[in-house]
mmCIF file as gemmi writes it, N, C-alpha and C atoms, coordinates in Angstrom:
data_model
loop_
_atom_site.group_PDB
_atom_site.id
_atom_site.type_symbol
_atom_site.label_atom_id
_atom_site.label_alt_id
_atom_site.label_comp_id
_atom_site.label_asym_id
_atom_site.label_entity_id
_atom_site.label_seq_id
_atom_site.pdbx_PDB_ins_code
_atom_site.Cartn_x
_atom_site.Cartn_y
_atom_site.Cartn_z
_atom_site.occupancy
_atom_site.B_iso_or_equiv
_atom_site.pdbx_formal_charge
_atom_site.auth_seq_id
_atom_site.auth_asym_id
_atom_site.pdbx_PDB_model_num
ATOM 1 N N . UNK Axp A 1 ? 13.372 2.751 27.409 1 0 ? 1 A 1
ATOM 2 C CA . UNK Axp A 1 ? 12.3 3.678 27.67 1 0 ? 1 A 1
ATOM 3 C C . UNK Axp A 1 ? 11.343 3.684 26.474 1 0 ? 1 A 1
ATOM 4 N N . UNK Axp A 2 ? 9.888 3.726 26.873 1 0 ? 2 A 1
ATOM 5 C CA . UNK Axp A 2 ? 9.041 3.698 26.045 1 0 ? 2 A 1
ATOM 6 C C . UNK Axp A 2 ? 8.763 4.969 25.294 1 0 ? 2 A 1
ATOM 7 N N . UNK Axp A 3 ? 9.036 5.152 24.297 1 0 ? 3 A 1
ATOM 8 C CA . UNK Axp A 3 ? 8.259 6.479 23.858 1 0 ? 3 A 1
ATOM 9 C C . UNK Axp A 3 ? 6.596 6.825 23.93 1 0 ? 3 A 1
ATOM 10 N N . UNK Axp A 4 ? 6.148 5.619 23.502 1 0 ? 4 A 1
ATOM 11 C CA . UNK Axp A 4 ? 4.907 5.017 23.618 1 0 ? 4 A 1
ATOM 12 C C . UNK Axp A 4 ? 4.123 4.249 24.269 1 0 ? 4 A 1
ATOM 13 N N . UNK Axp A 5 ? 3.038 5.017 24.848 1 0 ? 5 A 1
ATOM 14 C CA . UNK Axp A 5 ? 2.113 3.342 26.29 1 0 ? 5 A 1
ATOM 15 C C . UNK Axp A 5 ? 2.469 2.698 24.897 1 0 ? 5 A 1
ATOM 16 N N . UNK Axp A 6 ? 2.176 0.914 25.659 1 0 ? 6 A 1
ATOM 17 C CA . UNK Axp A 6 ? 2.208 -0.1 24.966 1 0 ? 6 A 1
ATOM 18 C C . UNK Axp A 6 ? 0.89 -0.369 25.535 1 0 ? 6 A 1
ATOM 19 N N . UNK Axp A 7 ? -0.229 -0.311 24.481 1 0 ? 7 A 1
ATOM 20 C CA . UNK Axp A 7 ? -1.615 -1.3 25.02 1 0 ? 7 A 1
ATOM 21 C C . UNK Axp A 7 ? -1.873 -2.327 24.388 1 0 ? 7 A 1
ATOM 22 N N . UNK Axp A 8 ? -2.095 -3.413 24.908 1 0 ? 8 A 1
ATOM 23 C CA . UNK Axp A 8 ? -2.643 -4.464 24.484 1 0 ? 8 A 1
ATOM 24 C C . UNK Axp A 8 ? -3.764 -4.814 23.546 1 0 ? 8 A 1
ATOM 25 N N . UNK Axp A 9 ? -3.753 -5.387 22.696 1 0 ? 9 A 1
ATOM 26 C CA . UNK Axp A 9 ? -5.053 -5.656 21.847 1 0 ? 9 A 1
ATOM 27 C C . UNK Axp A 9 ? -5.623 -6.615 22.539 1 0 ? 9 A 1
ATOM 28 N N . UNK Axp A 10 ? -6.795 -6.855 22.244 1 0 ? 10 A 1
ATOM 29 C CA . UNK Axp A 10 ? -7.716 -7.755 22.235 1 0 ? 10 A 1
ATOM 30 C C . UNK Axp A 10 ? -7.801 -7.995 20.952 1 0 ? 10 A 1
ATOM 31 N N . UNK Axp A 11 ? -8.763 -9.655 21.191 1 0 ? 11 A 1
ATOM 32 C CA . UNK Axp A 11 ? -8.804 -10.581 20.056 1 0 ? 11 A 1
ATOM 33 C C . UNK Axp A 11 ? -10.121 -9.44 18.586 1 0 ? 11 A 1
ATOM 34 N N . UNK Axp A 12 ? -10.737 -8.523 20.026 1 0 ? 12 A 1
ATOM 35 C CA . UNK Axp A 12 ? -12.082 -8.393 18.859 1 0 ? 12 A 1
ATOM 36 C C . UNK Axp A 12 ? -11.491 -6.909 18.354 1 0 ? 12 A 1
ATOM 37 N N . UNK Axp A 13 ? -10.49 -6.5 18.694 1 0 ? 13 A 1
ATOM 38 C CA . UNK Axp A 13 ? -9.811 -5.08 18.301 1 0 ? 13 A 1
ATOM 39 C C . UNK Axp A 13 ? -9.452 -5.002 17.015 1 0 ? 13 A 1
ATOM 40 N N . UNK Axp A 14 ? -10.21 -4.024 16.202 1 0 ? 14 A 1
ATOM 41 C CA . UNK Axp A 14 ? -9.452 -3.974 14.424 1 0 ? 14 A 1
ATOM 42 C C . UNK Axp A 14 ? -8.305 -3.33 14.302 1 0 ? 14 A 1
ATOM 43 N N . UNK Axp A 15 ? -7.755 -3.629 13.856 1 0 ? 15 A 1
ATOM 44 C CA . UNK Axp A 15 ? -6.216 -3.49 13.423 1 0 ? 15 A 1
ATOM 45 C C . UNK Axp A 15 ? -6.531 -2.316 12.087 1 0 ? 15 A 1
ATOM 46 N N . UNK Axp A 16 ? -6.207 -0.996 11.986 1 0 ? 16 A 1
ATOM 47 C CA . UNK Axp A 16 ? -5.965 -0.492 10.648 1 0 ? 16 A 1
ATOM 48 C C . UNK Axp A 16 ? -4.698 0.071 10.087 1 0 ? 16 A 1
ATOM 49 N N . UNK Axp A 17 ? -4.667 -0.408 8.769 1 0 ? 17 A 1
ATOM 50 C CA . UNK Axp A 17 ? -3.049 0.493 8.243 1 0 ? 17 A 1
ATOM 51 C C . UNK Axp A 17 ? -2.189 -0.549 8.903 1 0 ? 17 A 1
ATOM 52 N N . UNK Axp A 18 ? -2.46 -2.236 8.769 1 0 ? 18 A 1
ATOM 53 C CA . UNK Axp A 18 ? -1.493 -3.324 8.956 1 0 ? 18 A 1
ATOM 54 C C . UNK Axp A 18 ? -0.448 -3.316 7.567 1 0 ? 18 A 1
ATOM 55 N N . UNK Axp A 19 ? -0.999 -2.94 6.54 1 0 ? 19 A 1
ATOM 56 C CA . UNK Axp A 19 ? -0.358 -2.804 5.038 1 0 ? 19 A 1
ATOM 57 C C . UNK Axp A 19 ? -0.762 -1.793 4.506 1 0 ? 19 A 1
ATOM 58 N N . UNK Axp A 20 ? 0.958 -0.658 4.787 1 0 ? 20 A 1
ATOM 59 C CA . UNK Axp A 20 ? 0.742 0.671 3.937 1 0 ? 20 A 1
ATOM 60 C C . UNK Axp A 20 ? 1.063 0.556 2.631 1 0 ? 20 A 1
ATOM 61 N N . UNK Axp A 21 ? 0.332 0.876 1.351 1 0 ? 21 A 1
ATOM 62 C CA . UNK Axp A 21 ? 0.489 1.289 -0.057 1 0 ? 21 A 1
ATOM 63 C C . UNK Axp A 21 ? 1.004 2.548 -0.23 1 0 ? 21 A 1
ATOM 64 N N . UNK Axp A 22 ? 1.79 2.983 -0.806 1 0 ? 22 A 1
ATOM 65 C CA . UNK Axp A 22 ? 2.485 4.095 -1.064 1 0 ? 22 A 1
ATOM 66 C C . UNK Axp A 22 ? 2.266 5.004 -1.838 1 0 ? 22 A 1
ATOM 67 N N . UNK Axp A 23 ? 2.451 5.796 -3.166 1 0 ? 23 A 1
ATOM 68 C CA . UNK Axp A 23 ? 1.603 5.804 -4.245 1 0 ? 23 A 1
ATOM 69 C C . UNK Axp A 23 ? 2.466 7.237 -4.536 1 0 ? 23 A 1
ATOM 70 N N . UNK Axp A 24 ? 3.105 7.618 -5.51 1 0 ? 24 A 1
ATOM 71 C CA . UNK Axp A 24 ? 3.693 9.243 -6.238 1 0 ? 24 A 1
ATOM 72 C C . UNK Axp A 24 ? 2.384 9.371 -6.8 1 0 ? 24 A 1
ATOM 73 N N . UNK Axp A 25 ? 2.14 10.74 -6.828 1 0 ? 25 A 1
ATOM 74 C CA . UNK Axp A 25 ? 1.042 11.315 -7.494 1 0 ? 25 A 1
ATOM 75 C C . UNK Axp A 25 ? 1.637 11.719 -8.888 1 0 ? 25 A 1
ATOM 76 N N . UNK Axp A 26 ? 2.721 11.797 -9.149 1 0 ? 26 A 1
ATOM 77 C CA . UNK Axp A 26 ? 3.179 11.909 -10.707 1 0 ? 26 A 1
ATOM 78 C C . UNK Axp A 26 ? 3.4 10.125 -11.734 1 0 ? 26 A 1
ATOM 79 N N . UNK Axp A 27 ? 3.16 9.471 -10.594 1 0 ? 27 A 1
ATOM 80 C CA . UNK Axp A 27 ? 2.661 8.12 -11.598 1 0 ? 27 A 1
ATOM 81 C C . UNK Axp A 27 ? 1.473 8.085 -12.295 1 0 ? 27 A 1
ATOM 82 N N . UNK Axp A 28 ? 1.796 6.913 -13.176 1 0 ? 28 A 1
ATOM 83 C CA . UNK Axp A 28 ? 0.723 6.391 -14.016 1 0 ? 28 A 1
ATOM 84 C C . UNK Axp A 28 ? -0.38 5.794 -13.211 1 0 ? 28 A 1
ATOM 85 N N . UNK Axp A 29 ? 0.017 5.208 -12.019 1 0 ? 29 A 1
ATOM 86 C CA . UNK Axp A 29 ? -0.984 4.507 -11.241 1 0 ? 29 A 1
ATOM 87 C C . UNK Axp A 29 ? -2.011 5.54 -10.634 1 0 ? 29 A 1
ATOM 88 N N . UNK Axp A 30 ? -1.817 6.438 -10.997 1 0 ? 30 A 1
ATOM 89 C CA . UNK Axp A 30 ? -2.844 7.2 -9.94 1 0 ? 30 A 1
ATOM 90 C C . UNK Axp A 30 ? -4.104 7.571 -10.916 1 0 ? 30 A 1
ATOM 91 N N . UNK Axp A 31 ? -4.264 6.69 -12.387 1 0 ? 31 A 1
ATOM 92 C CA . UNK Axp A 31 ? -5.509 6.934 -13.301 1 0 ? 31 A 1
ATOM 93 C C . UNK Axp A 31 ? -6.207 5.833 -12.386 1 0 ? 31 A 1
ATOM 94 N N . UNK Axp A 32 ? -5.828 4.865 -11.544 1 0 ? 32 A 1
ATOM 95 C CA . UNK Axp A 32 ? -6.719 4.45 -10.427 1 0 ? 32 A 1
ATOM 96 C C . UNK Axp A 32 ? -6.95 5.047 -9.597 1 0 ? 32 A 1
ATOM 97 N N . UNK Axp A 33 ? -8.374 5.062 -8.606 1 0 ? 33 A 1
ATOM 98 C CA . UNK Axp A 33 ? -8.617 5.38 -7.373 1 0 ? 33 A 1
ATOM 99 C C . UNK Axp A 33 ? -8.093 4.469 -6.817 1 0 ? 33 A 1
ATOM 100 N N . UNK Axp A 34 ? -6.449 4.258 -6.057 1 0 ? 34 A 1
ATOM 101 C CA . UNK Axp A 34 ? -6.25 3.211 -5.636 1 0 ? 34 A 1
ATOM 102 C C . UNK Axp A 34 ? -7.031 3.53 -3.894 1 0 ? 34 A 1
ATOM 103 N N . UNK Axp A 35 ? -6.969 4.609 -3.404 1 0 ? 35 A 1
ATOM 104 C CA . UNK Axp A 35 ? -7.398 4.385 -2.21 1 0 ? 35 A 1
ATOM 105 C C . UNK Axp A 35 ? -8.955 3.823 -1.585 1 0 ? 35 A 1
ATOM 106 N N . UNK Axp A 36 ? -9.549 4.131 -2.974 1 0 ? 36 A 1
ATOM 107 C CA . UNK Axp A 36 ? -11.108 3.798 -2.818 1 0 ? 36 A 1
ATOM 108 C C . UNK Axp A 36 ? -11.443 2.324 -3.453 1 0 ? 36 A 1
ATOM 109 N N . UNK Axp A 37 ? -10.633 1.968 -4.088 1 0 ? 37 A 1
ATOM 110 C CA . UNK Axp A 37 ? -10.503 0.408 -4.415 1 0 ? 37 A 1
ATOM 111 C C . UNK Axp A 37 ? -10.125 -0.125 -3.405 1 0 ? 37 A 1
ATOM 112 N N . UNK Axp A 38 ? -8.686 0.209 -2.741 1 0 ? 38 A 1
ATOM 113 C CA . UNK Axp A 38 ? -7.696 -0.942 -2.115 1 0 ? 38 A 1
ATOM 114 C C . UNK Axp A 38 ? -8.597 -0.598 -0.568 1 0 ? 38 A 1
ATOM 115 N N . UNK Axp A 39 ? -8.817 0.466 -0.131 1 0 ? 39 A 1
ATOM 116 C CA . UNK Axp A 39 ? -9.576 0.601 1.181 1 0 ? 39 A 1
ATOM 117 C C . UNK Axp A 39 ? -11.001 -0.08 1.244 1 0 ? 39 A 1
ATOM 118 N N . UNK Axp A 40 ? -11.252 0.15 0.3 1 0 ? 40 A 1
ATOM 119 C CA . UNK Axp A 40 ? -12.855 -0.775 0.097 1 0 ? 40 A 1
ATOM 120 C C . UNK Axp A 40 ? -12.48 -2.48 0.62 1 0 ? 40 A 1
ATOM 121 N N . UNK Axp A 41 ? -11.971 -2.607 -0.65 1 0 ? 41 A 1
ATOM 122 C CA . UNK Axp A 41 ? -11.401 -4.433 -0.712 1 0 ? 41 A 1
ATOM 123 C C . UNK Axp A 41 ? -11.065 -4.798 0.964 1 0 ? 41 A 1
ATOM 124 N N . UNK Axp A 42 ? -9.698 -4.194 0.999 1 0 ? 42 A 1
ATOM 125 C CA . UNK Axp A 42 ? -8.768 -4.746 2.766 1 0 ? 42 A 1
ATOM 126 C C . UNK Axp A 42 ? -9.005 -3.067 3.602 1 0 ? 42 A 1
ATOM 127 N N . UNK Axp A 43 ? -9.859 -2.945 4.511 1 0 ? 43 A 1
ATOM 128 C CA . UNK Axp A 43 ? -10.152 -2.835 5.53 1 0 ? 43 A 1
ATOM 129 C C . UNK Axp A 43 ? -8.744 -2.356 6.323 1 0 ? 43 A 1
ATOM 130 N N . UNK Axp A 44 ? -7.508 -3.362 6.505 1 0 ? 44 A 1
ATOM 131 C CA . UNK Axp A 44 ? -6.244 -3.261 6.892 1 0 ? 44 A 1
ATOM 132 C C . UNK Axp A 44 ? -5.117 -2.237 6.042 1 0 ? 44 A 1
ATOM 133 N N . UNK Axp A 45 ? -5.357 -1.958 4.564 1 0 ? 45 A 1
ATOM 134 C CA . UNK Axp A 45 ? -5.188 -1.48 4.083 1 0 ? 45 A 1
ATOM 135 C C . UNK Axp A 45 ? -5.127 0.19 4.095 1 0 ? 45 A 1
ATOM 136 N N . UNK Axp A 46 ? -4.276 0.735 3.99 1 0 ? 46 A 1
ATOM 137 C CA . UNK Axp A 46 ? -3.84 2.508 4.094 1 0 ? 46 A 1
ATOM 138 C C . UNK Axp A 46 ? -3.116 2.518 2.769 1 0 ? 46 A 1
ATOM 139 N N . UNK Axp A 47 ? -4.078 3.6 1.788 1 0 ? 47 A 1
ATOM 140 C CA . UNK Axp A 47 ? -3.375 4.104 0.884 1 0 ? 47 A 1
ATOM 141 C C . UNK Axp A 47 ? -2.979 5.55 1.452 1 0 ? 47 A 1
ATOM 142 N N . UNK Axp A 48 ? -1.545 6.276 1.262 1 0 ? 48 A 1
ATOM 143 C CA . UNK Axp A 48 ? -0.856 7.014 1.311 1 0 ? 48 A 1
ATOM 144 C C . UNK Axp A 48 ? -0.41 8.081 -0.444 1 0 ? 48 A 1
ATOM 145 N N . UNK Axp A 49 ? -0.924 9.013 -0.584 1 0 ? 49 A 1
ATOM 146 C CA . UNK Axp A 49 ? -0.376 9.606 -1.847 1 0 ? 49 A 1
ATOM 147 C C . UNK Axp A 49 ? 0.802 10.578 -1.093 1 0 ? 49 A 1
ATOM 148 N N . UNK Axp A 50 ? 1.902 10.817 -2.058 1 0 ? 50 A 1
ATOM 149 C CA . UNK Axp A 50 ? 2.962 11.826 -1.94 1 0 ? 50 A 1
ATOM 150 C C . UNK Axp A 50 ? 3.015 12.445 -3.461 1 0 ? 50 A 1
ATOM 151 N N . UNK Axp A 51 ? 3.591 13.558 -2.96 1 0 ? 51 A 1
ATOM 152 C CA . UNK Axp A 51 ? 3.967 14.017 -4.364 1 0 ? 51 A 1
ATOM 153 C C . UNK Axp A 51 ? 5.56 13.911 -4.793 1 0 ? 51 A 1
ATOM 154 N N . UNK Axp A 52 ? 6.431 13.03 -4.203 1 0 ? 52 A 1
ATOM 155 C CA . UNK Axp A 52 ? 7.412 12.355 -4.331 1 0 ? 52 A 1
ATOM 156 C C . UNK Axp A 52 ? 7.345 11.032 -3.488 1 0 ? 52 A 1
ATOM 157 N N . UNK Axp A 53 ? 8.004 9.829 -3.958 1 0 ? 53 A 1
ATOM 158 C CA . UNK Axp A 53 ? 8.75 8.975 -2.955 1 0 ? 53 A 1
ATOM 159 C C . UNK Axp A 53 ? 10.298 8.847 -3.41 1 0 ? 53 A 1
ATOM 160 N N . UNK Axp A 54 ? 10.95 10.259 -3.85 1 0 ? 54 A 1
ATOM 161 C CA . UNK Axp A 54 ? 12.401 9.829 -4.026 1 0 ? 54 A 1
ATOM 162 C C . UNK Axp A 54 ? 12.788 8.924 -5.051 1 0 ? 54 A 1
ATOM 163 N N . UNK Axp A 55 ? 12.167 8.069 -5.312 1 0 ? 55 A 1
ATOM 164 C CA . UNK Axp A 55 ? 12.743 6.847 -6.883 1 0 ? 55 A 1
ATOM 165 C C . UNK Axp A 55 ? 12.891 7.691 -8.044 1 0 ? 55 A 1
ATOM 166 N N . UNK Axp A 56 ? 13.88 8.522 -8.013 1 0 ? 56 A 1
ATOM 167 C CA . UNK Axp A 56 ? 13.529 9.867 -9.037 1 0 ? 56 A 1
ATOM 168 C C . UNK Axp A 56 ? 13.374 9.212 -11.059 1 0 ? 56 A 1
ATOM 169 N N . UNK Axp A 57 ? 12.402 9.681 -11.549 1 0 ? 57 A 1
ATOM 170 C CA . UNK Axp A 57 ? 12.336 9.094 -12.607 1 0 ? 57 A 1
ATOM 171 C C . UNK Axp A 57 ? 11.43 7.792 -13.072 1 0 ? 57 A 1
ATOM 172 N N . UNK Axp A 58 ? 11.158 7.171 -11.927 1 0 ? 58 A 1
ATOM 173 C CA . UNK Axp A 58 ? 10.697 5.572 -11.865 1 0 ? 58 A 1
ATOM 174 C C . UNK Axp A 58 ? 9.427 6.215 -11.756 1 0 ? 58 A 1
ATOM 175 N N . UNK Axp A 59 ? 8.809 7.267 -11.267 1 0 ? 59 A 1
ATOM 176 C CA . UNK Axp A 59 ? 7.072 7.229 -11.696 1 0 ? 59 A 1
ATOM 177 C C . UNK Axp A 59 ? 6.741 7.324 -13.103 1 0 ? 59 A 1
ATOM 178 N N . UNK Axp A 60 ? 7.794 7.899 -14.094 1 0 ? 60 A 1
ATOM 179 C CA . UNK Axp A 60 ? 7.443 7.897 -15.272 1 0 ? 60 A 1
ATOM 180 C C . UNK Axp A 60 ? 7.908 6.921 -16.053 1 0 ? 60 A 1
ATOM 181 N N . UNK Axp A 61 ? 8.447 5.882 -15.95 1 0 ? 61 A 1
ATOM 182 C CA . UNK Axp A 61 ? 8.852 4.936 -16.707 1 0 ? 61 A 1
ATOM 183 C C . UNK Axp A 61 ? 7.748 3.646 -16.48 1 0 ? 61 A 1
ATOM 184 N N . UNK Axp A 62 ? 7.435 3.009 -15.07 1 0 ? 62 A 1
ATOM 185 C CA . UNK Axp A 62 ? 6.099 2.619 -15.603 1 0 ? 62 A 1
ATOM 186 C C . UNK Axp A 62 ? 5.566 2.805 -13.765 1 0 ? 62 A 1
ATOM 187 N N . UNK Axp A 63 ? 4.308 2.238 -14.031 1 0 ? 63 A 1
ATOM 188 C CA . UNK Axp A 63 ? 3.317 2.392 -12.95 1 0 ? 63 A 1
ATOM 189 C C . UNK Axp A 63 ? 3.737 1.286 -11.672 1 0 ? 63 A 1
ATOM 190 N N . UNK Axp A 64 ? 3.816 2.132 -10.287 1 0 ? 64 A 1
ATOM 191 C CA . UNK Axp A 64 ? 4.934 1.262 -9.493 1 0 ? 64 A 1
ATOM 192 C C . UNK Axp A 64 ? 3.68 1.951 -8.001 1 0 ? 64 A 1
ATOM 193 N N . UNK Axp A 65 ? 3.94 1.201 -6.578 1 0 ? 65 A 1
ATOM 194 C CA . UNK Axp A 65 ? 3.905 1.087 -5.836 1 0 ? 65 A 1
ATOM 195 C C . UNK Axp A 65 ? 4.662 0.973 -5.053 1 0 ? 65 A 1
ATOM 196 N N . UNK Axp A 66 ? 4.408 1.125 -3.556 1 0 ? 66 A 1
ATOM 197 C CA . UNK Axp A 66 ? 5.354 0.868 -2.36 1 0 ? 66 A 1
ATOM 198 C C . UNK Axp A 66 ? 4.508 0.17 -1.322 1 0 ? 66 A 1
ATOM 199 N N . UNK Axp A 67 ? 4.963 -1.472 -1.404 1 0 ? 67 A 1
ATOM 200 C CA . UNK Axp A 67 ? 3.414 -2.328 -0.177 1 0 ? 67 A 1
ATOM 201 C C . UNK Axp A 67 ? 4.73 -2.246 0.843 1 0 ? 67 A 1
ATOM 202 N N . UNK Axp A 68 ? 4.237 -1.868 1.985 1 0 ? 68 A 1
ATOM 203 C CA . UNK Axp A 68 ? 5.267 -2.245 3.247 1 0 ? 68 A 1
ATOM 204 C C . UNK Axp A 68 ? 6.629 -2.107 2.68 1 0 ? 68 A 1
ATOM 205 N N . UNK Axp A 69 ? 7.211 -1.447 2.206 1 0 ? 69 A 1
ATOM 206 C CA . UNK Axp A 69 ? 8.438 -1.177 1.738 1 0 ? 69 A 1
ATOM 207 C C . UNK Axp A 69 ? 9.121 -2.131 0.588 1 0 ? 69 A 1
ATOM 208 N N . UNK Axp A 70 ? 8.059 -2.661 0.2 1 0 ? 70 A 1
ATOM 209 C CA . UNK Axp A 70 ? 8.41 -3.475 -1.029 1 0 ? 70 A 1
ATOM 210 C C . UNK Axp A 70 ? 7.782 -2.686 -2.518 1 0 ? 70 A 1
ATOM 211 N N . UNK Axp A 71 ? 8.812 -2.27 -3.69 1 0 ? 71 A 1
ATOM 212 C CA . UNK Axp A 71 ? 8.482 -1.795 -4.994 1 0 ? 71 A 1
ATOM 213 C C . UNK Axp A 71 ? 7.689 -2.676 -5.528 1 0 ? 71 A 1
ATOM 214 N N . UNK Axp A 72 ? 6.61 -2.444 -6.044 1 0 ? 72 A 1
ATOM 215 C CA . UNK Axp A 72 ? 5.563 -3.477 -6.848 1 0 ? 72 A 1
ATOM 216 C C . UNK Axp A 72 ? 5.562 -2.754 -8.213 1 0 ? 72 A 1
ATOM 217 N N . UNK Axp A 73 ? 5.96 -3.532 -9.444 1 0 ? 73 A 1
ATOM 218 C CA . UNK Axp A 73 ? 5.682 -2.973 -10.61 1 0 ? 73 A 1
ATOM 219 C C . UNK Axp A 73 ? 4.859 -3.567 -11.583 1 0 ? 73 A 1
ATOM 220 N N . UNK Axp A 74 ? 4.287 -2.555 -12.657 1 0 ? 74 A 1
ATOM 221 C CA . UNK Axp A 74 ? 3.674 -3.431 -13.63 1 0 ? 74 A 1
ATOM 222 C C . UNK Axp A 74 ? 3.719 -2.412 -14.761 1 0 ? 74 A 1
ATOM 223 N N . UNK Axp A 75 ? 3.529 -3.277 -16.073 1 0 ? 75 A 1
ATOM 224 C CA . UNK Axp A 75 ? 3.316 -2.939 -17.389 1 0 ? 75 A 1
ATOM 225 C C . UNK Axp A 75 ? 2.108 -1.363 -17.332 1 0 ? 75 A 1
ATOM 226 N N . UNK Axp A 76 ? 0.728 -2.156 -16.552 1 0 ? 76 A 1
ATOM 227 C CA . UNK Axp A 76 ? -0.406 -0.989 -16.804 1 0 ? 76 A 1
ATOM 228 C C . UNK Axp A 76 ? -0.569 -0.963 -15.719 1 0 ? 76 A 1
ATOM 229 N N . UNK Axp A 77 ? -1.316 0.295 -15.447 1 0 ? 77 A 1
ATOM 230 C CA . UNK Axp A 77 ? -1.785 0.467 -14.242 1 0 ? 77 A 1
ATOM 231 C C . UNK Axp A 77 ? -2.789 -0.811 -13.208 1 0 ? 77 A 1
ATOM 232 N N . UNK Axp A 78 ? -3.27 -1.29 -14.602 1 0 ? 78 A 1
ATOM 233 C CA . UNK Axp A 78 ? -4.603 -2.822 -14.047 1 0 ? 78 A 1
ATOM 234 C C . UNK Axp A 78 ? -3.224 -3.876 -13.819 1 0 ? 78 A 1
ATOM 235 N N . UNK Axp A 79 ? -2.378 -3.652 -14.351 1 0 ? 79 A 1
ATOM 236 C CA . UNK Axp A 79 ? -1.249 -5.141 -13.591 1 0 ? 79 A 1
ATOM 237 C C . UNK Axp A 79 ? -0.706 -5.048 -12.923 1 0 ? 79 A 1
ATOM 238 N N . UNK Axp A 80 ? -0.377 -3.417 -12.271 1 0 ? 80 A 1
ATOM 239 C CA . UNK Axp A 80 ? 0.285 -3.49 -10.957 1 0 ? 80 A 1
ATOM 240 C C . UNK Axp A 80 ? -0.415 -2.762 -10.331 1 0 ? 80 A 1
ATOM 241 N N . UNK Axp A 81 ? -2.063 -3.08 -10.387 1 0 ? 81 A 1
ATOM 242 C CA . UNK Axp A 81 ? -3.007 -3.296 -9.465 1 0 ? 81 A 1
ATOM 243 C C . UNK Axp A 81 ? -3.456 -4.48 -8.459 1 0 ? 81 A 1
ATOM 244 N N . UNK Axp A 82 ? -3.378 -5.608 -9.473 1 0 ? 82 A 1
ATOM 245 C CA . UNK Axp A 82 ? -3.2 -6.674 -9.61 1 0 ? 82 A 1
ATOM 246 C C . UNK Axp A 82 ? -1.884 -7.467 -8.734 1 0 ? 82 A 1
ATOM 247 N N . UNK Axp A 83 ? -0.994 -6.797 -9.268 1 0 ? 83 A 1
ATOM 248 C CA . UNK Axp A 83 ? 0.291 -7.185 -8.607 1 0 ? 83 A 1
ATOM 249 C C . UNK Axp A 83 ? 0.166 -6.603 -7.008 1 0 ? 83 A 1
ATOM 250 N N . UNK Axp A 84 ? -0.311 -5.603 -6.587 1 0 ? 84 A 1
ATOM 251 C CA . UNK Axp A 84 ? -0.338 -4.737 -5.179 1 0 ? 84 A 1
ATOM 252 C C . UNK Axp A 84 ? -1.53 -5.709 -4.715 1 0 ? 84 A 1
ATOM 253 N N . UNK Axp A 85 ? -2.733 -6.288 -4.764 1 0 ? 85 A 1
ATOM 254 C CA . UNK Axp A 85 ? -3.611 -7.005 -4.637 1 0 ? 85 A 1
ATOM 255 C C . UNK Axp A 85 ? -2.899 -8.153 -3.906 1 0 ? 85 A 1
ATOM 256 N N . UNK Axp A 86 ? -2.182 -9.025 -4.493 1 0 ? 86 A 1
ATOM 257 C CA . UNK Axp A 86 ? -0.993 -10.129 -4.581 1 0 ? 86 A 1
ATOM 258 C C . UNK Axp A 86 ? -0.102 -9.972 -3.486 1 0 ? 86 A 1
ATOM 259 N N . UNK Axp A 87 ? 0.462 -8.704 -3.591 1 0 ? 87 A 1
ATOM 260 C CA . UNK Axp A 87 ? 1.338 -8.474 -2.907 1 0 ? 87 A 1
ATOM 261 C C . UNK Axp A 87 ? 1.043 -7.827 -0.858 1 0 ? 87 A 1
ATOM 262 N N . UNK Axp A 88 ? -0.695 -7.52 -1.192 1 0 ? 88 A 1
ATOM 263 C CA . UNK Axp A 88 ? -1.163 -6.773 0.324 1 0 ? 88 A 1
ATOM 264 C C . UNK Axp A 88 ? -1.686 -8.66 0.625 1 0 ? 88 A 1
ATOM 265 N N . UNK Axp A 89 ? -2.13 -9.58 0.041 1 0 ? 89 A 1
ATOM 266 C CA . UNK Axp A 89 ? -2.84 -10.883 0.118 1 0 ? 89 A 1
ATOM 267 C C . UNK Axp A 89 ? -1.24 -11.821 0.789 1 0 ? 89 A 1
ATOM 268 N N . UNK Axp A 90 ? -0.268 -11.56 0.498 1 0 ? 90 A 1
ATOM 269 C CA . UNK Axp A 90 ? 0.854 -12.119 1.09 1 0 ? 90 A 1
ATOM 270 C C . UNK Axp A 90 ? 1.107 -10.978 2.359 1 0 ? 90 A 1
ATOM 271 N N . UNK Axp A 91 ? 0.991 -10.368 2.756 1 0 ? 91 A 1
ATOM 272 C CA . UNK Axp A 91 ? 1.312 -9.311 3.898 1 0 ? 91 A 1
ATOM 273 C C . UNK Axp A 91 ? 0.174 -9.818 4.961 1 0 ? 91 A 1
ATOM 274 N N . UNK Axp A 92 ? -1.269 -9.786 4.165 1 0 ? 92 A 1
ATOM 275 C CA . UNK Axp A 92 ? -2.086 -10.428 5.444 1 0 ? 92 A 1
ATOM 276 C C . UNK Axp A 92 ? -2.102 -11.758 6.185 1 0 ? 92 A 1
ATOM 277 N N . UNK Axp A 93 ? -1.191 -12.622 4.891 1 0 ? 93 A 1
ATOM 278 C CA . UNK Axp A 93 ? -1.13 -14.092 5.439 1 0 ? 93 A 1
ATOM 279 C C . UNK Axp A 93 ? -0.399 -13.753 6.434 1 0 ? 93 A 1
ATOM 280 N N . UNK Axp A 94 ? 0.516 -13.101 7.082 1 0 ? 94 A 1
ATOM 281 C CA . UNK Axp A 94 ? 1.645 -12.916 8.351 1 0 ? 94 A 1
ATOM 282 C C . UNK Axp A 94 ? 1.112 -13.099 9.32 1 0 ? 94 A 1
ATOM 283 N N . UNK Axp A 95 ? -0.758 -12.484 9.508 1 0 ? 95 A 1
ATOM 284 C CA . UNK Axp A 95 ? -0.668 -11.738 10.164 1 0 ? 95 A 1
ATOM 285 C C . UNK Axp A 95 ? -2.866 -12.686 10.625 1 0 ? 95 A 1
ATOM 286 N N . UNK Axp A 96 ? -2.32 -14.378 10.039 1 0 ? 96 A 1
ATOM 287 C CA . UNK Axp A 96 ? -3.594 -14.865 10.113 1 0 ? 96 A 1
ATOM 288 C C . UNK Axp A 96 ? -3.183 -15.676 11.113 1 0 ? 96 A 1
């Protein structure tokens, strides 16, 4: 049983929020606008803020993400910007 109609896409139908970003608001990453960067850039792209994702401790040790359920980390906030960039650019290849 469906919970959900199932509708069909078409070829000219945009797809949004194909690759969710995750984001704790008690990280380091959030001295980026990641949603106004990463939404600008990919179109497919959904940034999500929480004020937890449970990794208790890991927003303060360094600046981290969640692409499609994968942890993305980096040194500064610009390298695991960089790294989430990388990491949404392998999520869209799936999906060319």
């Amino acid at each position: 049983m469906l919970l959900f109609p199932y509708i069909p896409l078409k070829e000219s139908d945009t797809l949004m929020g194909i690759v969710v970003v995750e984001v704790c608001d008690g990280n380091a990453i959030t001295t980026l606008d990641l949603e106004e960067i990463l939404e600008k850039e990919y179109p497919e792209v959904a940034v999500l803020s929480s004020d937890c994702l449970s990794f208790c401790g890991l927003c303060r040790v360094k600046p981290y993400a969640i692409v499609n359920n994968r942890r993305i980390f980096g040194k500064t906030p610009e390298e695991c910007l960089d790294k989430i960039r990388a990491a949404i650019e392998e999520e869209l290849a799936i999906y060319q």
